[in-house]
C-alpha positions in Angstrom: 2.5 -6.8 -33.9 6.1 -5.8 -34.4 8.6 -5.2 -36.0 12.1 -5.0 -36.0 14.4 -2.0 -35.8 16.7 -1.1 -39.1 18.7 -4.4 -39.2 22.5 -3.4 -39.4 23.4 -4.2 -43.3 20.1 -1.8 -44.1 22.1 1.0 -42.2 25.8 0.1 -43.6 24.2 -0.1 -46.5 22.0 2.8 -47.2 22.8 5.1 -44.3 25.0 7.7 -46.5 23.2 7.8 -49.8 20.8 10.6 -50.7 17.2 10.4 -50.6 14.4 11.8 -52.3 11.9 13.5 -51.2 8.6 12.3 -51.1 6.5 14.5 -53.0 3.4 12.2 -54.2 1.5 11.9 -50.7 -2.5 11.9 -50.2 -4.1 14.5 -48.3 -6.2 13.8 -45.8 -8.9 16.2 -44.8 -11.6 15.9 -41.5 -14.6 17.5 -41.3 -13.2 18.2 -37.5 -9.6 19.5 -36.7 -9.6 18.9 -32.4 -11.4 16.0 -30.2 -14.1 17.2 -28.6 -13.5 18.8 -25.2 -14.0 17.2 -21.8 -14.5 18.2 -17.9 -14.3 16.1 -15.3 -15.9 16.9 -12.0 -13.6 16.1 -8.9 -15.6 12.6 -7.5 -16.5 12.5 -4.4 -14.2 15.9 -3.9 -11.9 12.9 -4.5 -8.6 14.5 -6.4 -6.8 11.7 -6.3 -9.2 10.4 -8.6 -9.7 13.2 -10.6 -6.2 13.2 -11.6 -6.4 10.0 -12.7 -9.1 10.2 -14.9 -7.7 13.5 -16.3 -4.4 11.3 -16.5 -5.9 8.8 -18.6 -8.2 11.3 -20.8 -4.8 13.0 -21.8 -2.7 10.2 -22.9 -5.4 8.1 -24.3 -6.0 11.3 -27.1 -9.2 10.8 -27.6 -10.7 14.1 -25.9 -8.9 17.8 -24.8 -9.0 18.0 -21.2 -10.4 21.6 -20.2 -9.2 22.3 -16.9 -11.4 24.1 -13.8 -10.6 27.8 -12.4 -8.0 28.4 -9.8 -10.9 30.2 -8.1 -13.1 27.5 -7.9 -11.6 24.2 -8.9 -15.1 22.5 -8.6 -16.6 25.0 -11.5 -17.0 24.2 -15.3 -14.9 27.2 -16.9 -16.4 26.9 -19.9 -19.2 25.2 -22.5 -17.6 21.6 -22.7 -18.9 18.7 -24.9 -19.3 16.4 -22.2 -18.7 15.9 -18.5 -17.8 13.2 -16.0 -18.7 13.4 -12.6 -19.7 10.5 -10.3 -18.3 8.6 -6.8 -15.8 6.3 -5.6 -16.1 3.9 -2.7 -13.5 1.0 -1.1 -15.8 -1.7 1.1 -13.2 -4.0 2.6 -10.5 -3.3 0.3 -12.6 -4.1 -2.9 -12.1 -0.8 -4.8 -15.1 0.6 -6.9 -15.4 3.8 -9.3 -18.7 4.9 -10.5 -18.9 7.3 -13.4 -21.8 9.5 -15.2 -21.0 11.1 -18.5 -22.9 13.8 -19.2 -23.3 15.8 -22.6 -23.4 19.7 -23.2 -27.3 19.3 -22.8 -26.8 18.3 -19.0 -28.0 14.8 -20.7 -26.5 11.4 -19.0 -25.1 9.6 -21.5 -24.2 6.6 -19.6 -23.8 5.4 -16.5 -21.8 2.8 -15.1 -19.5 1.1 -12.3 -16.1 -0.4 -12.3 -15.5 -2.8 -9.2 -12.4 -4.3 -8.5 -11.0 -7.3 -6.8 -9.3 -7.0 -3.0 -5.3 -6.0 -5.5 -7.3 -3.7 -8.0 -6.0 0.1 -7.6 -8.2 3.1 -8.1 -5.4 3.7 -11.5 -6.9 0.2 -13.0 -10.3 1.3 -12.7 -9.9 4.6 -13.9 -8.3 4.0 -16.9 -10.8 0.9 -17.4 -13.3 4.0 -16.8 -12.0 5.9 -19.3 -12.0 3.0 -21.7 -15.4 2.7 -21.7 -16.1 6.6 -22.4 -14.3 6.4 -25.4 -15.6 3.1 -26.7 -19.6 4.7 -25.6 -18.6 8.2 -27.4 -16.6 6.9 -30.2 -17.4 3.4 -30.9 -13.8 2.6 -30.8 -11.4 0.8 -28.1 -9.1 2.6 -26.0 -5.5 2.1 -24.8 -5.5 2.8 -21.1 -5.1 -0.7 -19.7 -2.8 -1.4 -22.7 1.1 -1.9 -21.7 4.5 -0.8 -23.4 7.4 -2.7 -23.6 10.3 -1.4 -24.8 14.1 -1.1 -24.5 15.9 0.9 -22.3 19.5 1.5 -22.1 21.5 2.2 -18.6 25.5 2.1 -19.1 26.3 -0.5 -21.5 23.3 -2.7 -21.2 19.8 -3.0 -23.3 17.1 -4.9 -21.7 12.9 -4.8 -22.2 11.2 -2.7 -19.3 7.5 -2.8 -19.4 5.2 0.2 -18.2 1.3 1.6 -18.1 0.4 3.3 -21.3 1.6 6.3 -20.9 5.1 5.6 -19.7 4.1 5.5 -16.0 5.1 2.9 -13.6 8.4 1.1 -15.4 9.9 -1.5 -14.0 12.4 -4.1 -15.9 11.4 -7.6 -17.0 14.4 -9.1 -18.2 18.2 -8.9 -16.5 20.7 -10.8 -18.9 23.0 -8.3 -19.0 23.7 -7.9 -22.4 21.5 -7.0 -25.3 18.0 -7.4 -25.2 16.2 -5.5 -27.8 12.7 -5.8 -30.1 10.4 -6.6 -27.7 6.8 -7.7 -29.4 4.0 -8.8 -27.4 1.6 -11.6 -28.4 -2.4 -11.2 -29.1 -3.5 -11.6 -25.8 -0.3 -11.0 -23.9 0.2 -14.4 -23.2 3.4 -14.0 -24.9 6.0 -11.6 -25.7 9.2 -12.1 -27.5 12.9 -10.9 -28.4 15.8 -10.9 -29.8 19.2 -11.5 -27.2 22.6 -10.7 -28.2 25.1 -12.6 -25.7 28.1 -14.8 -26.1 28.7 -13.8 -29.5 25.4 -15.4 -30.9 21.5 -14.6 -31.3 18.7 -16.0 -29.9 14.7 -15.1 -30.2 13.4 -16.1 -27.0 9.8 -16.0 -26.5 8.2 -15.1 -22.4 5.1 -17.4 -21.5 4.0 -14.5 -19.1 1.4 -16.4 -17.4 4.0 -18.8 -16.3 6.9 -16.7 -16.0 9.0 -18.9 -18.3 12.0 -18.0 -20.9 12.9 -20.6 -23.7 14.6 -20.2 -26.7 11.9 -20.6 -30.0 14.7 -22.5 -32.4 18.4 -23.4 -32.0 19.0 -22.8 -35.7 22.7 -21.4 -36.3 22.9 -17.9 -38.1 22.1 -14.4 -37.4 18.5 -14.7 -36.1 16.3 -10.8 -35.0 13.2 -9.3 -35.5 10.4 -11.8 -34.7 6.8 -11.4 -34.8 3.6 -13.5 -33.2 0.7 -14.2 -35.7 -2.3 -13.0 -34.1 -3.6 -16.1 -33.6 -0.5 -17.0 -31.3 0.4 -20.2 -33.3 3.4 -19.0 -35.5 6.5 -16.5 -35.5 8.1 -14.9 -38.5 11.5 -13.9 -38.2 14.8 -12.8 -39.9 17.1 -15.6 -40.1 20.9 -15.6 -41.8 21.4 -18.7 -43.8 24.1 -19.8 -46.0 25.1 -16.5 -47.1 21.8 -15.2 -47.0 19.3 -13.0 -45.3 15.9 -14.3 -45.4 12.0 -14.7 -43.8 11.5 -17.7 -41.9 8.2 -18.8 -40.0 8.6 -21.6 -36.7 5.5 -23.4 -35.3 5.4 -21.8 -31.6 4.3 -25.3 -30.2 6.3 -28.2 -32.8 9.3 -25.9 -33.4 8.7 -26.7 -37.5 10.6 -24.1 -40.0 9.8 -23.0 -43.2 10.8 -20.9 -45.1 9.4 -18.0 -46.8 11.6 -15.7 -48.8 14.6 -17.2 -51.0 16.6 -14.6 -52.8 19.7 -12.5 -52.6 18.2 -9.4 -50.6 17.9 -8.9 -47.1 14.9 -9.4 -45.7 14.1 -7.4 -42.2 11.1 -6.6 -40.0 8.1 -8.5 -41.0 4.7 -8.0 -39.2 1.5 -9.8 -39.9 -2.3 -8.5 -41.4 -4.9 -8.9 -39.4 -6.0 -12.3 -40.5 -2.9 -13.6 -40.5 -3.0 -14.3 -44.5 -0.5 -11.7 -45.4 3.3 -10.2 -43.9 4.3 -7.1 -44.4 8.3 -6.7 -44.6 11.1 -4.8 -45.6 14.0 -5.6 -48.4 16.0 -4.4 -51.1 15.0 -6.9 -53.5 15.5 -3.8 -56.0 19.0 -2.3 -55.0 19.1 0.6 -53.6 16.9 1.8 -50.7 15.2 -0.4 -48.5 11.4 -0.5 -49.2 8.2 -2.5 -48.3 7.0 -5.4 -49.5 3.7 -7.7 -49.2 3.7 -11.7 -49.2 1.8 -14.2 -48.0 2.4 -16.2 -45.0 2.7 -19.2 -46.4 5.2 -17.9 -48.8 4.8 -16.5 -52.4 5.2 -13.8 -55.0 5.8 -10.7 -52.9 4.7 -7.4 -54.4 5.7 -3.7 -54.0 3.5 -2.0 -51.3 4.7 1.7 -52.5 5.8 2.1 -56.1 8.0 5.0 -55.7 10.8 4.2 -54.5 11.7 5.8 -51.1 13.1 4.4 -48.0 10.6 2.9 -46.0 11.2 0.6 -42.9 10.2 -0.8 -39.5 6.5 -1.6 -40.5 3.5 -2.2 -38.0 -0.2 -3.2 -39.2 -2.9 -2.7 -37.1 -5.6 -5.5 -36.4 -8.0 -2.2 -35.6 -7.9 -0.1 -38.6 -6.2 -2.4 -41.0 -3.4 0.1 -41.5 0.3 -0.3 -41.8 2.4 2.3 -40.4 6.4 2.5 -40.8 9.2 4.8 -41.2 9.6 6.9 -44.3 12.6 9.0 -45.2 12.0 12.3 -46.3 13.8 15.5 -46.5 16.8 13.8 -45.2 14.3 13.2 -41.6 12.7 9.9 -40.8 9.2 10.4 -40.0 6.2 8.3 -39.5 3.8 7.2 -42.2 0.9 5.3 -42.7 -1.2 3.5 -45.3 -4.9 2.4 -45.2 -4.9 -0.9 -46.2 -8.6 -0.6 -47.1 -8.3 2.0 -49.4 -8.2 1.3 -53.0 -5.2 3.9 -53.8 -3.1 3.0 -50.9 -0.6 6.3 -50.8 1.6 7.3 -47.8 0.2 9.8 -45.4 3.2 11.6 -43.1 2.0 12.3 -39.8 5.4 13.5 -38.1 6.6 17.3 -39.0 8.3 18.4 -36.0 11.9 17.9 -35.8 14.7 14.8 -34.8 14.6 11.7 -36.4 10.9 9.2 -35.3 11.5 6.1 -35.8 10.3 2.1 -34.6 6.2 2.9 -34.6 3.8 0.5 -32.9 0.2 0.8 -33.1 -1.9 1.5 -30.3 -5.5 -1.2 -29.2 -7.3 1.8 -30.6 -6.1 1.9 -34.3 -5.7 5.5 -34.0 -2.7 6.2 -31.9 1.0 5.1 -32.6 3.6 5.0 -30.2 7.3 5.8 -31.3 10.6 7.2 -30.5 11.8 10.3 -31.3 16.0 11.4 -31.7 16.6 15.0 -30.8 19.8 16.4 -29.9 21.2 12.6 -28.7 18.4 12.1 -27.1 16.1 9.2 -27.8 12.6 9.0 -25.8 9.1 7.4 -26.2 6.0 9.7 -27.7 2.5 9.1 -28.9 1.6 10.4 -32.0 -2.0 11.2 -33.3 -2.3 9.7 -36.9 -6.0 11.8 -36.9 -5.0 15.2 -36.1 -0.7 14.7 -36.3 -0.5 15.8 -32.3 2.5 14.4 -30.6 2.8 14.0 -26.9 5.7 12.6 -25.1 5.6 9.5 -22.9 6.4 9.9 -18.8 10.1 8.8 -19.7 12.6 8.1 -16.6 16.6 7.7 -16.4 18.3 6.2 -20.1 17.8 5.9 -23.3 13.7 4.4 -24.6 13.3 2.8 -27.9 11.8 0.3 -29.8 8.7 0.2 -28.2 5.5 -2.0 -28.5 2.2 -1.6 -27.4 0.2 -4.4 -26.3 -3.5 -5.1 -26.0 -5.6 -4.0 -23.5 -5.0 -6.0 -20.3 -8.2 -7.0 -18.2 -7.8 -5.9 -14.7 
């Protein structure tokens, strides 16, 4: 899960030195340079629903949506790889979308039919739909009943807003009136947590969203942020200030037990867990200087160097699907986005961000592929998703304010 933003003393400290650039980075070639093109057939003559799927094919990045002819919108304009056509039907209120996916071949791939209860919109089963297509063509889950939670800020207030996938449908989920930042949502989504500045103090407070309750995880004094949920749901890692000191500290969701796991005289920041829970991935200048990433284990230990050179790197996220870490990397004087392959044996840092403004506070997609992120252009701070495959950015259906720090969670079941 996620993360943390830069904690302040990382910026005071390091935020007008020079950096180097990043010159020692692995190249990563495809045998393919595009996703495979799509068409989808209006259902039915149904456009509402043919928006939607084309929608949900678009931001989910797994195919290139070829549109029809103005002449004929119910034409194919050209060779495609595949095809979607099928029918949609409502019997009583219980909604139902029935989809064919058809090859270049005029083949059917699959067939199949996504019924939904008497609240269940035609949007939740057509990006369930499309879900299924790419896990059929690719093997591979997609996002499109995944949600965002993120921050946005209106006047002089921060609080966590969740929306659909792609940025659609926003509404607030927290109203203290103050500062509510680092949302992280729990395997599951039985959870979600974050850090809330009010009254001169800090607080993590963790959501049970099945119940609609707020609590506060520990009442330990200090500067408390950046807390993350095992994926198991049992434990939270966070950054805690103590007696002078910056350091990782993991509480038992259920007892409230702390222990700690770093003890030295850097700052420790944004920590994130492997997939198995064994492992955290974190940030500190243990060495002086930049801030860089570092790997212990949960239960405390030798941490080790996860990049040797040393460059800035912060705000890591490790993905339970791909077993990569991504995280923000300073280079050229730009932050960009990175990633490592964990299951790699030389485990170098790939850049995936070119264009220009500052990305920053990555969270990986349910697929493994995809990374959403916020991107600073010209005082401007929005929400995009970012292809770590083919480096294609695509920005986020943003409203009113300022996005950031998102997470993405796992795929809701509708």
């Amino acid at each position: 899960m996620k993360k943390l933003t830069i904690i302040l003393i990382f910026w005071t400290l390091y935020s007008f030195t020079s950096y180097c650039r990043v010159d020692e980075l692995r190249v990563v070639k495809s045998a393919k340079t595009s996703n495979p093109t799509i068409f989808i057939k209006e259902l039915d003559n149904n456009k509402m629903i043919a928006d939607f799927l084309k929608n949900d094919l678009y931001y989910s990045d797994w195919f290139d949506v070829i549109n029809s002819s103005k002449s004929n919108p119910a034409s194919k304009p050209v060779e495609t790889d595949y095809t979607i056509s099928g029918f949609v039907a409502d019997n009583n209120g219980k909604k139902s979308v029935a989809i064919s996916l058809i090859d270049n071949k005029s083949n059917i791939l699959t067939e199949f039919q996504k019924k939904g209860l008497a609240n269940t919109t035609y949007k939740m089963l057509t990006q369930s739909a499309v879900n299924e297509v790419i896990n059929h063509v690719f093997d591979n889950p997609g996002f499109c009943l995944s949600k965002l939670a993120y921050v946005k800020k209106i006047n002089n207030n921060k609080e966590i807003w969740i929306s659909d996938f792609d940025g659609s449908d926003p509404r607030q989920l927290t109203f203290n009136k103050g500062t509510s930042i680092e949302p992280s949502w729990s395997h599951g989504n039985k959870y979600m947590i974050y850090t809330l500045y009010k009254s001169y103090s800090t607080n993590i407070v963790l959501i049970d969203l099945f119940k609609g309750l707020q609590r506060r995880l520990t009442n330990i004094s200090g500067f408390k942020n950046g807390a993350s949920i095992s994926n198991h749901n049992t434990t939270v890692i966070m950054t805690l200030s103590k007696n002078k000191k910056v350091d990782l500290y993991s509480v038992d969701i259920t007892k409230g037990t702390v222990m700690q796991l770093t003890n030295d005289n850097a700052a420790e920041a944004s920590p994130c867990w492997s997939p198995d829970d064994r492992e955290i991935c974190y940030v500190s200048d243990k060495y002086g200087g930049k801030p860089r990433l570092f790997i212990v284990p949960s239960t405390g230990g030798t941490a080790r160097k996860l990049i040797k050179r040393p460059v800035e790197c912060v705000s890591p996220d490790w993905s339970v699907v791909s077993n990569k870490i991504c995280f923000v990397i300073r280079d050229s004087r730009q932050y960009k986005i990175a990633y490592i392959d964990m299951s790699e044996n030389t485990q170098s840092p790939v850049i995936i961000t070119h264009q220009p403004g500052d990305w920053e506070e990555p969270s990986w997609t349910a697929d493994g592929r995809h990374i959403v992120c916020s991107r600073t252009l010209g005082g401007q701070k929005a929400l995009f998703l970012v292809d770590s495959l083919y480096k294609k950015t695509i920005p986020l259906k943003n409203y009113s304010g300022e996005d950031s720090l998102p997470d993405c969670s796992n795929n809701f079941v509708n």
